[in-house]
KEVEXPA-425744 format. One line per 8 residues: number of its first residue (from 0); their letters; for each residue x, y, z of N, C-alpha, C. Coordinates in pm, 1 decimal, always signed. Layout:
N
NUM) A) X:Y:Z:X:Y:Z:X:Y:Z; ...
//
This chain:
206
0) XXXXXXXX) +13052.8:+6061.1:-6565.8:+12923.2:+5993.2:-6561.0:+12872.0:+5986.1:-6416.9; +12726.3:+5998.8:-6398.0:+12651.1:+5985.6:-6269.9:+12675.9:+5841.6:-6222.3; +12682.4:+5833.0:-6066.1:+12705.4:+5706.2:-6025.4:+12585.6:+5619.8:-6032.4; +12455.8:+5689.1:-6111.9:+12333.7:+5594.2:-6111.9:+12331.8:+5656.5:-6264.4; +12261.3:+5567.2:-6302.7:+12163.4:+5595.7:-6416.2:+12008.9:+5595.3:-6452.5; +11917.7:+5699.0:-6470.5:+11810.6:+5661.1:-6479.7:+11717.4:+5657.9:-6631.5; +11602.9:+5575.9:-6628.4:+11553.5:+5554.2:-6757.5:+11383.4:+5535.7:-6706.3; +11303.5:+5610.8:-6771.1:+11166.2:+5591.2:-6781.5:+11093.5:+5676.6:-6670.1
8) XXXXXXXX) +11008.9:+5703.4:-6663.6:+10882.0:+5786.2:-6576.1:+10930.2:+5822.0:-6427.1; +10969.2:+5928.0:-6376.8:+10945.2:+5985.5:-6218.6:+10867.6:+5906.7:-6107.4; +10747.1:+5937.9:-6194.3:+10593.1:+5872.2:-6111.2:+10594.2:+5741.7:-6141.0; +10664.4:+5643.3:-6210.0:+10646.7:+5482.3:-6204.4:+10615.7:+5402.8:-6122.6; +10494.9:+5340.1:-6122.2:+10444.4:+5251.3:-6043.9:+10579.3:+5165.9:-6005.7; +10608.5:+5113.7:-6103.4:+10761.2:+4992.6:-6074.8:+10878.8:+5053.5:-6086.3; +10975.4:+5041.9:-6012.8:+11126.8:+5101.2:-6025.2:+11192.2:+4982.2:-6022.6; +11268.3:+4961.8:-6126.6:+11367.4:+4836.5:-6130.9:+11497.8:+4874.8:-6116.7
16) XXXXXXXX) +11560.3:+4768.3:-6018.8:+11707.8:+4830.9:-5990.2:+11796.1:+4702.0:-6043.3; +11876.9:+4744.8:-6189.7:+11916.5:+4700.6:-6257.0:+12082.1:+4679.9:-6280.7; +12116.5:+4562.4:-6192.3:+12285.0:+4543.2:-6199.1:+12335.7:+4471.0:-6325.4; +12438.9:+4540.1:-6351.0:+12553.3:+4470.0:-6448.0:+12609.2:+4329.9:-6427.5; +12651.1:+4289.1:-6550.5:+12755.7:+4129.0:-6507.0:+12906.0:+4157.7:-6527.0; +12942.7:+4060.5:-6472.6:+13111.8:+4077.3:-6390.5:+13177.2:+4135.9:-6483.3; +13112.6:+4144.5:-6623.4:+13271.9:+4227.0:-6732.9:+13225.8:+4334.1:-6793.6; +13081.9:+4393.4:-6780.7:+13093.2:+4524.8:-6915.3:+12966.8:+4597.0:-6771.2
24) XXXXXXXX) +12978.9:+4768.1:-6793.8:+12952.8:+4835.1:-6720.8:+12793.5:+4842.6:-6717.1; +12758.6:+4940.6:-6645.5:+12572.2:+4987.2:-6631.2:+12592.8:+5040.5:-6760.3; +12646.6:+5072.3:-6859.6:+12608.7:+5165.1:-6974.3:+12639.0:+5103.7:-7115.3; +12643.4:+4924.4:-7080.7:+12707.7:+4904.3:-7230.4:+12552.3:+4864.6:-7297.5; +12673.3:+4827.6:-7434.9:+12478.2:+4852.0:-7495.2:+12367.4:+4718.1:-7463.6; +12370.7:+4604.3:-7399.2:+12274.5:+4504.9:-7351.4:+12176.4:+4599.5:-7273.5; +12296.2:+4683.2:-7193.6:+12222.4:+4755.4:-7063.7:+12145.0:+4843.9:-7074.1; +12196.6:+4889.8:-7194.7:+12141.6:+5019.1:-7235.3:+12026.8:+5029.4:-7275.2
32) XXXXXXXX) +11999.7:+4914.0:-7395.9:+11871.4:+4894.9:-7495.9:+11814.3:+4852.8:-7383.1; +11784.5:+4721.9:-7262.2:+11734.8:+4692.4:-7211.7:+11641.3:+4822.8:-7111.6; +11729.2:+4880.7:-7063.6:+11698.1:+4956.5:-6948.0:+11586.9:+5128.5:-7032.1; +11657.7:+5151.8:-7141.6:+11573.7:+5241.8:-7231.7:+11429.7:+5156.8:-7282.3; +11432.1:+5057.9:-7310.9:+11287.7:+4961.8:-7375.3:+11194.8:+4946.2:-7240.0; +11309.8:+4915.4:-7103.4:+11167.4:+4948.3:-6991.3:+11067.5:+5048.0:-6975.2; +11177.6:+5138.0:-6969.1:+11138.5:+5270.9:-6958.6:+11055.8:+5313.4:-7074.6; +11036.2:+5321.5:-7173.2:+10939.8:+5286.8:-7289.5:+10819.6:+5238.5:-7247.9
40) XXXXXXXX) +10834.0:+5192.2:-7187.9:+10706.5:+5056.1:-7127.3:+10648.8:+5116.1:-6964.2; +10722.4:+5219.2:-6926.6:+10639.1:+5278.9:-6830.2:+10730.6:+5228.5:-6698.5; +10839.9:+5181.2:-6683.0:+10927.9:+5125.7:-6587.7:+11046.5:+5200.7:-6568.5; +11038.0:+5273.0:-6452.2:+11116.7:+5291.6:-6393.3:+11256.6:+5238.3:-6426.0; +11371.9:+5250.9:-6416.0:+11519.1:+5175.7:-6449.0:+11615.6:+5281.4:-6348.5; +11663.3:+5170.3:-6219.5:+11780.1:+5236.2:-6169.4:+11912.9:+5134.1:-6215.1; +12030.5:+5219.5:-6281.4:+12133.3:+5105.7:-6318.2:+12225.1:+5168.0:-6182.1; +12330.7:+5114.9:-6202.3:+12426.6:+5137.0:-6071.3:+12558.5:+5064.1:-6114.4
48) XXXXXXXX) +12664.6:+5104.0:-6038.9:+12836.6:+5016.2:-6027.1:+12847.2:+4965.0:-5956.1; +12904.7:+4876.0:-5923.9:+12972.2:+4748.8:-5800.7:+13091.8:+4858.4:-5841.3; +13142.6:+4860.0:-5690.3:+13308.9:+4975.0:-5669.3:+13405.8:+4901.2:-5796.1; +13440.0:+4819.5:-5824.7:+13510.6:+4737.0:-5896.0:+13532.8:+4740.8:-6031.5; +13403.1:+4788.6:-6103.9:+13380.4:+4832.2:-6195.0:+13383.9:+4984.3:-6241.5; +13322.6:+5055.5:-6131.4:+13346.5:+5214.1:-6068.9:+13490.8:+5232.9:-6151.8; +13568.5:+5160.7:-6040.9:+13732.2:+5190.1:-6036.5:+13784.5:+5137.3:-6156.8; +13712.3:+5048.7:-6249.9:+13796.5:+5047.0:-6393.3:+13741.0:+5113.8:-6457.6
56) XXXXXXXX) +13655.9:+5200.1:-6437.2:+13565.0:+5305.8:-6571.7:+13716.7:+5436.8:-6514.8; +13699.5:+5480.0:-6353.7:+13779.6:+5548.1:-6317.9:+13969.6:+5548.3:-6401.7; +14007.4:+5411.0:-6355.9:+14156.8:+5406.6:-6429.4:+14190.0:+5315.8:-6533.2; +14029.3:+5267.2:-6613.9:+14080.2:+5216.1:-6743.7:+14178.1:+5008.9:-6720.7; +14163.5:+5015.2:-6585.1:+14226.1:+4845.6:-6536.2:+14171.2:+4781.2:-6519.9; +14153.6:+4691.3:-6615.6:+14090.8:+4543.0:-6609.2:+14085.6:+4476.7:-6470.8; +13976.3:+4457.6:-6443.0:+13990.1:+4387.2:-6270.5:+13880.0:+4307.7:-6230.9; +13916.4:+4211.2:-6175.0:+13787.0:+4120.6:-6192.4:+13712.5:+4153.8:-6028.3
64) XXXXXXXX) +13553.1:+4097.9:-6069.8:+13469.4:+4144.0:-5961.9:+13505.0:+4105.2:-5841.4; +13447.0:+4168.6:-5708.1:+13521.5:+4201.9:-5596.5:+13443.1:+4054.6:-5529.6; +13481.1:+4005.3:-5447.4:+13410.3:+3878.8:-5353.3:+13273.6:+3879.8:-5318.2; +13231.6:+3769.1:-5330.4:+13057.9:+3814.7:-5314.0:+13021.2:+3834.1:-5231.9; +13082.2:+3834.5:-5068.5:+13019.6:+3935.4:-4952.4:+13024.6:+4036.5:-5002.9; +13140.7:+4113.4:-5039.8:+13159.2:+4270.5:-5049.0:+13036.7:+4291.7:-5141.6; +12995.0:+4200.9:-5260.8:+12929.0:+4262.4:-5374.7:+12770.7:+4267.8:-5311.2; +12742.1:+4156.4:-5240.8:+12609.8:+4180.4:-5126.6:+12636.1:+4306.7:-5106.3
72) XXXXXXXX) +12739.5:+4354.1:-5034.9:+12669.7:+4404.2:-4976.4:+12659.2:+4594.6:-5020.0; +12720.8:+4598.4:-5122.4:+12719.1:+4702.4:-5208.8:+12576.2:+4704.9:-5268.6; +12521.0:+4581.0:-5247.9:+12331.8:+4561.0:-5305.0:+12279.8:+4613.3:-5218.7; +12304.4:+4573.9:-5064.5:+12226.5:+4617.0:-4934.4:+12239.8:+4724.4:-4969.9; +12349.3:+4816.7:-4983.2:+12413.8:+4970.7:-4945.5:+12362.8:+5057.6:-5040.7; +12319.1:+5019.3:-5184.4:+12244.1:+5083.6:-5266.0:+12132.6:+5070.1:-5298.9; +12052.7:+4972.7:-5248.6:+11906.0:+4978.2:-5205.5:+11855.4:+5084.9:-5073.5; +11910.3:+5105.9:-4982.2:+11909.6:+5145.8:-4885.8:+11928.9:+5316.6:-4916.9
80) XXXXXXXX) +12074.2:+5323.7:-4969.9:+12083.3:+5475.9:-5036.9:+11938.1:+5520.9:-5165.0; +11904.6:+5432.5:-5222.9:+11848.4:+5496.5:-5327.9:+11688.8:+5520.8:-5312.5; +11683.1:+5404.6:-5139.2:+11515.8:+5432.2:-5083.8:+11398.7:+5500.5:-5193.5; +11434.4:+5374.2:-5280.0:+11245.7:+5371.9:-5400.2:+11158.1:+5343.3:-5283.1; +11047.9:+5442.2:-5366.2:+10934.7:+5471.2:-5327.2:+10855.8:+5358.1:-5488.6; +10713.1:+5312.6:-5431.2:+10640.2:+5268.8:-5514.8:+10677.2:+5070.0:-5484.4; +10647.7:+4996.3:-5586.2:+10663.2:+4901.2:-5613.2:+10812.9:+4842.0:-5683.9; +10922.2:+4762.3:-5606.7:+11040.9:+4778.3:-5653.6:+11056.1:+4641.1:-5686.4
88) XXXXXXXX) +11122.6:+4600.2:-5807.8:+11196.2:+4504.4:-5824.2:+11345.6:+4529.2:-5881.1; +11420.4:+4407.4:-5817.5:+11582.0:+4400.7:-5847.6:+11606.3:+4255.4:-5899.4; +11747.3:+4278.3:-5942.6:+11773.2:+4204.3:-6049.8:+11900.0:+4246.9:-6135.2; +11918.0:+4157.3:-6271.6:+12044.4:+4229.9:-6326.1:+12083.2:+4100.7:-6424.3; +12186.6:+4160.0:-6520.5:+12231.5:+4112.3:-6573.1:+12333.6:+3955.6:-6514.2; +12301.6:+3844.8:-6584.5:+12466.5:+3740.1:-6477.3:+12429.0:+3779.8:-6358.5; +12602.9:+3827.4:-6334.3:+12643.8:+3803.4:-6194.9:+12543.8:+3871.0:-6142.2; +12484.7:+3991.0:-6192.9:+12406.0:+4125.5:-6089.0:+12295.0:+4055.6:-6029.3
96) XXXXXXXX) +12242.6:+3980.8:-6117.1:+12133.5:+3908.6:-6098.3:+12136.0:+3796.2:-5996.4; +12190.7:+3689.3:-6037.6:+12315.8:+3553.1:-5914.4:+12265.8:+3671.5:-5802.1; +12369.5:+3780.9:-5769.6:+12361.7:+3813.3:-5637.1:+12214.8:+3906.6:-5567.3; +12144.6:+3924.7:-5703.4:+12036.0:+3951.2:-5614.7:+11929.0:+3821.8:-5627.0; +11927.2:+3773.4:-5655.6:+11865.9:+3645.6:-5633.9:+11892.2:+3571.9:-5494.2; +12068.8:+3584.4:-5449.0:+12055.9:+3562.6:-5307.4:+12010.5:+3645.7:-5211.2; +12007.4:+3796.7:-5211.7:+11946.5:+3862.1:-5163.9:+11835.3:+3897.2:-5149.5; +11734.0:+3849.8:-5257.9:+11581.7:+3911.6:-5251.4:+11504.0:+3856.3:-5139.1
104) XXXXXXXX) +11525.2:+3691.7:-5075.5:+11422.6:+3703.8:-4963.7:+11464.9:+3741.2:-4848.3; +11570.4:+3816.0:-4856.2:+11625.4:+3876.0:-4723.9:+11598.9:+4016.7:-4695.3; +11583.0:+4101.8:-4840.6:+11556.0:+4221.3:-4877.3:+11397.7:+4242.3:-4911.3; +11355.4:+4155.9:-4955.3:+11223.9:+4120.3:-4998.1:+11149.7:+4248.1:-5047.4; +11168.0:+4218.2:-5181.1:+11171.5:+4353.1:-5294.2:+11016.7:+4262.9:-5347.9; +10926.5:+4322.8:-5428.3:+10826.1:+4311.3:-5481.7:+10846.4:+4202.4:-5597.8; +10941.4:+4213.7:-5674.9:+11006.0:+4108.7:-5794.5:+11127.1:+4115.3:-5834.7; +11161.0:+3998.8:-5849.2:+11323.6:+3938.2:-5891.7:+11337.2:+3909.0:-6009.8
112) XXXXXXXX) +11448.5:+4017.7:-6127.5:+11420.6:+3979.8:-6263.5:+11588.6:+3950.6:-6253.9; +11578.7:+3840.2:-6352.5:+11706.1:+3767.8:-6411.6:+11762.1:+3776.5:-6555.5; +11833.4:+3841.7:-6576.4:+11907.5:+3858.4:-6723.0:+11963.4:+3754.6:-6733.8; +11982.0:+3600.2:-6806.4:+12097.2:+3542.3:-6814.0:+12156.2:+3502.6:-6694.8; +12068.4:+3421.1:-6621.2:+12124.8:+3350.9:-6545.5:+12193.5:+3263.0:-6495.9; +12321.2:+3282.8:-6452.5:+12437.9:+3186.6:-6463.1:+12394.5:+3073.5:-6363.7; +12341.1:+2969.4:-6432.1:+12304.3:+2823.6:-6357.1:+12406.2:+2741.8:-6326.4; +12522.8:+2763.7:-6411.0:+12646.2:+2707.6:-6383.1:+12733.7:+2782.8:-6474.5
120) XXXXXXXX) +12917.4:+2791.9:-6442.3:+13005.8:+2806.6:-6510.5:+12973.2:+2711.0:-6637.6; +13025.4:+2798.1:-6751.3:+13040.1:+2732.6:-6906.9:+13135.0:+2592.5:-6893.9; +13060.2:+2497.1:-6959.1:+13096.5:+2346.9:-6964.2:+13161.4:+2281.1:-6813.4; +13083.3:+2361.6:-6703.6:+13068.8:+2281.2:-6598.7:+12950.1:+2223.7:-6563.7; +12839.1:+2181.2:-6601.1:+12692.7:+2215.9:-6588.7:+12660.8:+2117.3:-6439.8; +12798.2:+2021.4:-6384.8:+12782.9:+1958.0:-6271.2:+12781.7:+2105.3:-6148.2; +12832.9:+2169.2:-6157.9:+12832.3:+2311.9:-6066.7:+12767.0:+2382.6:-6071.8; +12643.5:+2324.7:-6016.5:+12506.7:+2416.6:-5995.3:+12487.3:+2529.6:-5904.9
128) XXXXXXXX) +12429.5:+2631.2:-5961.2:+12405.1:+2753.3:-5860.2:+12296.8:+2800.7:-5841.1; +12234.7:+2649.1:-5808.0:+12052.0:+2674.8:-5790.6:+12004.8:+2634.3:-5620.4; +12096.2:+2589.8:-5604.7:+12033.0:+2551.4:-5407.2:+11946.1:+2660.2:-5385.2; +11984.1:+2791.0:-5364.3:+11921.5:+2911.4:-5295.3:+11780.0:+2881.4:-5410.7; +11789.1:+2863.5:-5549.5:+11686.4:+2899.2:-5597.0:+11541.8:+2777.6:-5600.4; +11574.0:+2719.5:-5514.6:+11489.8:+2559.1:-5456.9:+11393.3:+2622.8:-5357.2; +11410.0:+2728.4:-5267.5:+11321.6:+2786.0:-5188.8:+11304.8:+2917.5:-5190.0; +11296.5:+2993.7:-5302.6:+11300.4:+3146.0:-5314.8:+11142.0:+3165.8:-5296.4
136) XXXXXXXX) +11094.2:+3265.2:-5240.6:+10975.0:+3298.7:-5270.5:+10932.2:+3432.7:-5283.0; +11042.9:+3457.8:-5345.9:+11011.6:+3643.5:-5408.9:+10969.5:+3600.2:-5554.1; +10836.7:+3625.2:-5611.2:+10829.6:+3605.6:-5757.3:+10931.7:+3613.9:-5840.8; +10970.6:+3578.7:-5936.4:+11114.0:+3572.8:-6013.5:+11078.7:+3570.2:-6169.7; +11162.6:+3610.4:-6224.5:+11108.0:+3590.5:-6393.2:+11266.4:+3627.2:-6442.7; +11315.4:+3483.5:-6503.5:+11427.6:+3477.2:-6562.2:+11427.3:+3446.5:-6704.9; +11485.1:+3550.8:-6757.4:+11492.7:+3570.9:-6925.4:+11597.4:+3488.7:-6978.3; +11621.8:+3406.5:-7038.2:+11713.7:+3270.3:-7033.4:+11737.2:+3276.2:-7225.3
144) XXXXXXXX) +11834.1:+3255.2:-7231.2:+11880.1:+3220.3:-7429.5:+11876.3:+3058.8:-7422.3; +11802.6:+2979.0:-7513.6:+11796.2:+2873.9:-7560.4:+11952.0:+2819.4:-7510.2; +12049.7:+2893.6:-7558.7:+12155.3:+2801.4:-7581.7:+12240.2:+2908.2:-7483.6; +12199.8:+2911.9:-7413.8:+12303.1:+2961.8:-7290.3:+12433.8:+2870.1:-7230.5; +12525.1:+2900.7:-7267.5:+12667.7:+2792.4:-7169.5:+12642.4:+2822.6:-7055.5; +12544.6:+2871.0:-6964.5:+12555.2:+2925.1:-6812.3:+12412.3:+2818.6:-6782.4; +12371.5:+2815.2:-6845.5:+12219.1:+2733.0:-6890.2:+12164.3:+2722.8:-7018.7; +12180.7:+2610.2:-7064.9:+12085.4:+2583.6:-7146.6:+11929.2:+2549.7:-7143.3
152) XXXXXXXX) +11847.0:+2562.4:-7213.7:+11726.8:+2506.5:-7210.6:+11696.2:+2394.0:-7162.5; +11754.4:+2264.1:-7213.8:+11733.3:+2141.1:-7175.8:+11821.6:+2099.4:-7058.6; +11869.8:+2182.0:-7037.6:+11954.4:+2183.2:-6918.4:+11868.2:+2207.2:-6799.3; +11823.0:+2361.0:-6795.6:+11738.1:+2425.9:-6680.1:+11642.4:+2352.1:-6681.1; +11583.3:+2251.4:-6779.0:+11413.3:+2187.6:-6767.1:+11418.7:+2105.3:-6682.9; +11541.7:+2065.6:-6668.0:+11567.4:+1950.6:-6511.2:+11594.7:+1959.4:-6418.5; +11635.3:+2101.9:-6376.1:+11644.3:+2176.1:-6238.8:+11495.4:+2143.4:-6177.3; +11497.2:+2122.0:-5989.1:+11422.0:+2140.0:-5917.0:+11419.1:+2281.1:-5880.1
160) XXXXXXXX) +11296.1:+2396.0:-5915.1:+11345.2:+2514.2:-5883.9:+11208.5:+2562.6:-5823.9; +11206.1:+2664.4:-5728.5:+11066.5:+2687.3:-5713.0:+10988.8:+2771.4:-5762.4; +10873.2:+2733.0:-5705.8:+10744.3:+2735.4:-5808.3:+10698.1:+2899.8:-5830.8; +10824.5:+2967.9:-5778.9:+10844.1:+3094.0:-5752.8:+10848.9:+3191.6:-5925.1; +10941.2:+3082.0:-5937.3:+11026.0:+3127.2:-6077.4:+10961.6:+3077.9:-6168.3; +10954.1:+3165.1:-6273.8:+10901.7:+3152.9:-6397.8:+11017.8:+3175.4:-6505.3; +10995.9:+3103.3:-6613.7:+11163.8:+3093.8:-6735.5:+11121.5:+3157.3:-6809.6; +11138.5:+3276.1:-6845.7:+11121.5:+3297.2:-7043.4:+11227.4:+3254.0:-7131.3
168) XXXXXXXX) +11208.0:+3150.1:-7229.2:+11314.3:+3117.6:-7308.9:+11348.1:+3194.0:-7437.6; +11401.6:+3305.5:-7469.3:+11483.9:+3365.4:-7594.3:+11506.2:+3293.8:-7648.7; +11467.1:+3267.7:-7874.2:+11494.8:+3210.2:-7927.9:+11624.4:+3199.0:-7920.3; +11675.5:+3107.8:-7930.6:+11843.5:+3060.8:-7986.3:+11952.0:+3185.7:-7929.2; +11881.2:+3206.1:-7835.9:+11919.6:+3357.4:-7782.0:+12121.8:+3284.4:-7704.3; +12175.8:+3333.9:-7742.1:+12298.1:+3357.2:-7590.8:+12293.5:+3376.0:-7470.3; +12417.5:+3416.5:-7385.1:+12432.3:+3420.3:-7269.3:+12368.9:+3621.9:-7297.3; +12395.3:+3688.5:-7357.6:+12336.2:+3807.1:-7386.4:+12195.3:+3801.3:-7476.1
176) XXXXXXXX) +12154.0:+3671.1:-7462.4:+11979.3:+3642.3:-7508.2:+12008.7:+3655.3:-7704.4; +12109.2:+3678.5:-7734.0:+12184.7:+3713.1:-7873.0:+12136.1:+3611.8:-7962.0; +12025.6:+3598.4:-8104.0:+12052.2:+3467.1:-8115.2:+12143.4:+3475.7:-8271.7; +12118.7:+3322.2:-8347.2:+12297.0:+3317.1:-8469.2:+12204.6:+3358.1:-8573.0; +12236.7:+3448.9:-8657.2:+12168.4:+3481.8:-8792.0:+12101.0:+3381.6:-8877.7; +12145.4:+3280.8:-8881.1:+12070.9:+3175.4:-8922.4:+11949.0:+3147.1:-8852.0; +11926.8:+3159.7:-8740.9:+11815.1:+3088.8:-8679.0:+11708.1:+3166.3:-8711.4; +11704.3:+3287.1:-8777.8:+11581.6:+3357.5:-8853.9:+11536.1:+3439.4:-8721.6
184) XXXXXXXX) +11591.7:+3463.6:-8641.4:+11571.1:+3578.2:-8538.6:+11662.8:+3671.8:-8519.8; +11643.4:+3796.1:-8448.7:+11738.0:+3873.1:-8442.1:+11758.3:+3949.3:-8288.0; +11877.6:+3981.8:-8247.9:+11935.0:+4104.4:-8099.2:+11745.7:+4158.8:-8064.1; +11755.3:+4261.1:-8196.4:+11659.6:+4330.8:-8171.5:+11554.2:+4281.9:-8134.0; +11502.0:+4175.2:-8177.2:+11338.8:+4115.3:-8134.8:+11381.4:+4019.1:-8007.8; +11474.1:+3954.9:-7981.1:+11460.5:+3918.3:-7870.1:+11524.6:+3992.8:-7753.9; +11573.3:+4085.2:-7756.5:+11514.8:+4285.8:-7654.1:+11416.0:+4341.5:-7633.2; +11361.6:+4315.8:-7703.6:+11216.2:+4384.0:-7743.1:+11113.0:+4251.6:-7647.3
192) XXXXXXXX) +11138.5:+4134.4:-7725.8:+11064.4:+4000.0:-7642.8:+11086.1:+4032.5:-7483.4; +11218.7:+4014.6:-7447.6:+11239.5:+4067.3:-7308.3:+11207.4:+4182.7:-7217.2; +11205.0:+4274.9:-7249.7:+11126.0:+4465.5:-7224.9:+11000.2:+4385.9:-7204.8; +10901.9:+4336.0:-7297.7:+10776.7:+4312.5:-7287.7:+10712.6:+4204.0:-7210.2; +10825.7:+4131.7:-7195.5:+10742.1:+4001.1:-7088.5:+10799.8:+4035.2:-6979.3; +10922.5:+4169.0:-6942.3:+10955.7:+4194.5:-6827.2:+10825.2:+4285.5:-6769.0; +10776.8:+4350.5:-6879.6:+10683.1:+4446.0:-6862.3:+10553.9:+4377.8:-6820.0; +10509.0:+4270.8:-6884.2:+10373.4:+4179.6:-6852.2:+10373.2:+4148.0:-6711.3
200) XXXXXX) +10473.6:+4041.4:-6689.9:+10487.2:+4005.4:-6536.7:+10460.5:+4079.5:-6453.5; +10607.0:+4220.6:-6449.4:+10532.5:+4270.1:-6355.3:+10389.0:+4390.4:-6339.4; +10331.2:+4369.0:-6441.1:+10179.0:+4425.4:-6448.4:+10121.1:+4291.8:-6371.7; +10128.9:+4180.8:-6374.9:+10029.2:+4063.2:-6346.5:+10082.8:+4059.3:-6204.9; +10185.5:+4153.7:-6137.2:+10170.0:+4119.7:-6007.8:+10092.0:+4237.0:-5932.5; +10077.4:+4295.8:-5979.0:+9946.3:+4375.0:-5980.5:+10019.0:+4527.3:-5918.8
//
């Protein structure tokens, strides 16, 4: 497999550079449907590996993600290598996302999209990982599941966050925006919900 992956139009106004979370690769299927439905929509999609992940596709060993300097800076190092042209936003699944969220006003990319943003470890919700996101001012648009253990809904409504960020809430969606068969929604429509309000936003930033 190529160490990038690409999805949607050459000539794309927007190129989104799209990281994985700490346990399943650029190619599993969240990543996949997501990053193919942009591209559908006229968006650009660069996916990519953190080395860590690289090296368990390479020898098949479970290994957990590498320290979050190193993973910075594998963000710096592949923004830099992959020098988009046009209008760029970054972002990612979880963790991919967490770490470009600390990076975007340092890198200062056009827009910051959030898959499932880990607001806190599951049933810690006192261990917040919103300080940085109190003064961000790279536009932001975080795609959030109702019932997220990383965030919940009524959880995130009481965060001080700035006026930067905008929430989309996924019905009854999961930490993978997933919601329970009962709740009369389904994977598919809230993928589809997400592709399209990822797609709106960044049209409305012009």
């Amino acid at each position: 497999m190529s160490d990038w992956l690409f999805d949607g139009p050459d000539n794309a106004e927007w190129t989104f550079v799209f990281a994985h979370g700490a346990g399943a690769p650029m190619d599993s299927p969240f990543m996949e449907t997501v990053a193919t439905g942009l591209g559908e929509r006229g968006i650009r999609v660069l996916r990519f590996e953190f080395s860590y992940m690289a090296k368990r596709r390479e020898d098949g060993k479970k290994r957990p993600p590498s320290g979050g300097k190193k993973l910075m800076q594998e963000w710096r190092d592949l923004l830099e290598a992959a020098n988009v042209s046009g209008k760029v936003a970054i972002g990612g699944k979880s963790m991919g996302g967490r770490l470009a969220s600390q990076l975007a006003d340092e890198v200062q990319p056009d827009a910051l999209l959030c898959l499932g943003y880990p607001f806190h470890p599951p049933g810690k919700p006192d261990k917040l990982r919103t300080e940085h996101l109190e003064q961000l001012s790279t536009p932001t648009l975080v795609l959030q599941g109702e019932r997220d253990p990383f965030g919940k809904k009524e959880e995130v409504e009481t965060y001080t966050l700035s006026p930067s960020i905008q929430i989309e809430w996924l019905p009854d969606g999961d930490h993978s925006l997933k919601p329970r068969k009962k709740s009369g929604h389904t994977e598919e429509e809230n993928l589809s919900r997400t592709c399209d309000t990822i797609h709106r936003f960044l049209q409305s930033l012009g």
